[in-house]
C-alpha positions in Angstrom: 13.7 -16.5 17.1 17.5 -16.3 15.5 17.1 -18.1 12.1 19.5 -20.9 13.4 16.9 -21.8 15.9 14.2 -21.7 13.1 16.1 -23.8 10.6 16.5 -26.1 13.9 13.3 -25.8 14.5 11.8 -26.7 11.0 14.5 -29.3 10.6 13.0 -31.2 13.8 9.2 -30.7 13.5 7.7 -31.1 10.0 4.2 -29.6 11.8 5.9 -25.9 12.3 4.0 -23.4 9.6 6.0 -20.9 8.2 4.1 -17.7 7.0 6.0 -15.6 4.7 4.3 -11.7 5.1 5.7 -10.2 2.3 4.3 -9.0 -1.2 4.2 -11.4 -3.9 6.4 -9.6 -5.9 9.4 -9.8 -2.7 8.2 -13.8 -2.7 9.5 -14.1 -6.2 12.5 -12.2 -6.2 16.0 -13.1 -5.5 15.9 -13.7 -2.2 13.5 -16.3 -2.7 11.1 -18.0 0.3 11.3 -20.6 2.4 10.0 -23.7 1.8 6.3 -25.0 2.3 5.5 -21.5 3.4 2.3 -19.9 3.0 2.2 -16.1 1.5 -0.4 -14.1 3.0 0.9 -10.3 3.0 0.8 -8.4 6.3 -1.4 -5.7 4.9 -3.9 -8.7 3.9 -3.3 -10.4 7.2 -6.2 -9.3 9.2 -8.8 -9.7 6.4 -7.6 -13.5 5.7 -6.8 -14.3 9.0 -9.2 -17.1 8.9 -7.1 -19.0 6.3 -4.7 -19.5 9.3 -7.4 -21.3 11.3 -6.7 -25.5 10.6 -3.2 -24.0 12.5 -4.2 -22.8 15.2 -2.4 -25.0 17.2 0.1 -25.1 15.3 3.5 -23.4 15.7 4.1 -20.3 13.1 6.6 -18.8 12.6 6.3 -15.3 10.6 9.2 -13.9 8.8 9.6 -11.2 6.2 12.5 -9.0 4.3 14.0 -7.8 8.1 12.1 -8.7 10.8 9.4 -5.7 11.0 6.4 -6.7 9.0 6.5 -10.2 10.9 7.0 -8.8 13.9 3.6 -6.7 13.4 2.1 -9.9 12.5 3.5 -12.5 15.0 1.7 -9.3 17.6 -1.6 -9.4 15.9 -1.8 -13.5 15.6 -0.7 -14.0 19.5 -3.6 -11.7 20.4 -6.0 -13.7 18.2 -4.7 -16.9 20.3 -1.7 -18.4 17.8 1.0 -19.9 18.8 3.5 -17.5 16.8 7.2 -16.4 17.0 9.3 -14.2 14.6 11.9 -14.6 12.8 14.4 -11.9 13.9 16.8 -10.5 10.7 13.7 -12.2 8.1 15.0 -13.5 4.6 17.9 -10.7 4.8 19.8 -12.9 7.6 18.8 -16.3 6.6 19.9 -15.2 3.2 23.4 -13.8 4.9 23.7 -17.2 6.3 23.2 -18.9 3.3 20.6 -21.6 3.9 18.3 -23.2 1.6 15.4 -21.1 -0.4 13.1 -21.4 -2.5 13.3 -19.2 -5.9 10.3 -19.2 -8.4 10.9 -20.0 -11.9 10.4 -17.3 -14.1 7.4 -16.9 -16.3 
């Protein structure tokens, strides 16, 4: 998915989940994150997969810094039975398009 149709998408339907796959430390930087969504790292993905469960019929969307990580992850959570899309051009294109983020405070 474009991140037009995503911010459509999340403007419309308060149920969609958005799953940020990122490091913690890309979650808190500049670019910020979008909001309501749920960090769980690609590389941690498969291990905490079960975290994802009460959405499992659900809509996710995955994004990331480009595109790549959540693409690896929106393949391995359709093949455990999610309803999952990516978010093509991640938090580098919805960044160049200047919607809203989310940017932690710092400590």
């Amino acid at each position: 998915m474009t991140v037009t149709q995503v911010r459509e998408m999340i403007e419309k339907d308060s149920s969609v989940v958005l799953l940020d796959v990122r490091t913690p430390i890309e979650w808190r930087n500049e670019s910020g994150h979008l909001k309501d969504a749920i960090l769980i790292p690609v590389q941690e993905l498969e291990a905490r997969v079960k975290e994802l469960a009460p959405y499992k019929h659900k809509t996710i969307i995955a994004y990331c810094r480009s595109g790549n990580r959540s693409g690896t992850a929106t393949k391995f959570l359709d093949a455990q039975g999610f309803n999952v899309f990516n978010m093509e051009g991640g938090m580098i294109q919805w960044n160049t398009e200047k919607f809203p983020v989310v940017k932690e405070k710092p400590e």
